[in-house]
Phi, psi and omega in degrees: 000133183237154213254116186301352155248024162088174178227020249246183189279340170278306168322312174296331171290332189294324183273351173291307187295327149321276222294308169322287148356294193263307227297333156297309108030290198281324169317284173325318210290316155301335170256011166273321188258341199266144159225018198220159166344107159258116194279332179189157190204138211212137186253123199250124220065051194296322176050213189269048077119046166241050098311318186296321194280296148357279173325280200313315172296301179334291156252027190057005195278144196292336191215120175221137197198131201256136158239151176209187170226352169275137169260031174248324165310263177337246211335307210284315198286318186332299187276349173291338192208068191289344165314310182266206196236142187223178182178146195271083192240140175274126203299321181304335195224094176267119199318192187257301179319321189310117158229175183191152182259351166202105196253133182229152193199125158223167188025052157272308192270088130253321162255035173243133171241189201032072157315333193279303196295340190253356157302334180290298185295307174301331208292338200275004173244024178259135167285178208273166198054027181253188184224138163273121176257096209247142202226078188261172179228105172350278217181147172243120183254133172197136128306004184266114160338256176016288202280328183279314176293331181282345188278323180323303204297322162312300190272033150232001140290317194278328074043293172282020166250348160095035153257189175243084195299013186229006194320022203243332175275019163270340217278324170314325181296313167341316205250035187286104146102033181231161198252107178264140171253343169193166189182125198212151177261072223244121174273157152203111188298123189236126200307198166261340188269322219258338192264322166292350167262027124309293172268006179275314188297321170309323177273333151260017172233233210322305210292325160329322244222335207262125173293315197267306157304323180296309182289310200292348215215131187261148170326333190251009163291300180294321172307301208288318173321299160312318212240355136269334156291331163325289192304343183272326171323313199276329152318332168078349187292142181246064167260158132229164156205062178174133182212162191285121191256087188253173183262110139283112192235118125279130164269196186158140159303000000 
């Protein structure tokens, strides 16, 4: 699995700032639902470890520990957050021994396939009663040109990767006949400046890189695409227009 927006030191600042944002959010999200002890807990798509950091505060568990498979990502989380453990395992395939009273992922299976098949195989790393907490994203709703062509541009890279940049409006057919404990449709209105410094590292990092980008999209779509998210970035406005729809699933075994 390669992480379709690259991992590079601007990717990793892009998710520290997404993280500033979600990382509360999420927090809240785990402690409404967890009532019982968590003996160990595991971030699975860990990236530069402020989720990881997040799980741990949340739920208190004494052993918390992020996989990831960039080993550029694991270096950044390691010296930022040397209390926890951090280790380079692909998320698709977790060892078989490996248990946890708590597994948790945001924006993951979006750059992931066959999804349906891999809630089992985590549900199956779990001790009895623990919970998979999965935190994806539904749908972005915005009217600013701007904000719509990049999103476009998005879900058909990640689409030509044979994912969902939405997998979150999959995720009920997914979870069918599996033990959902809560399942909720969560708006969050995001400014436009805060949302273009979100979306600015990309066209001027990973999409540099992206083979699907280079053919569907000519430079100077994108150079003009870039030097309007700058501008709303550099404005600073805390308007919005546009927000985020993400999907929140508990599971348990």
């Amino acid at each position: 699995m390669r992480y379709t927006f690259g991992d590079s030191l601007s990717a990793a600042e892009r998710l520290r700032r997404i993280a500033a944002f979600f990382d509360p959010l999420a927090a809240d999200f785990i402690r409404k639902h967890h009532d019982a002890a968590v003996f160990r807990a595991a971030d699975l798509g860990c990236g530069p470890g402020y989720s990881t950091a997040m799980l741990a505060e949340a739920t208190g568990a004494p052993e918390v520990v992020g996989f990831d498979q960039s080993k550029s990502f694991l270096k950044d989380a390691g010296m930022r957050f040397p209390h926890l453990t951090f280790r380079r395992v692909d998320v698709c395939q977790l060892p078989n021994d490996e248990k946890f009273s708590v597994l948790y992922c945001r924006f993951l299976l979006s750059h992931l396939q066959n999804c349906e098949a891999l809630l089992r195989k985590w549900l199956c790393h779990l001790v009895p009663g623990g919970r998979l907490y999965i935190d994806e994203l539904e749908s972005i709703s915005t009217e600013v040109p701007v904000f719509k062509k990049y999103l476009e541009i998005s879900d058909r890279l990640v689409s030509s990767q044979h994912a969902d940049l939405y997998v979150g409006r999959k995720l009920p057919a997914y979870c069918q006949g599996l033990k959902v404990l809560s399942a909720s449709s969560d708006v969050h209105p995001v400014s436009d400046s805060l949302a273009a410094s979100w979306f600015l590292p990309n066209t001027v990092g990973a999409w540099k890189d992206s083979e699907f980008i280079r053919s569907a999209y000519g430079n100077q779509e994108i150079e003009a695409l870039m030097g309007d998210l700058e501008a709303i970035y550099t404005e600073s406005t805390t308007q919005s227009h546009i927000t985020w729809t993400m999907k929140r699933i508990v599971l348990t075994n």
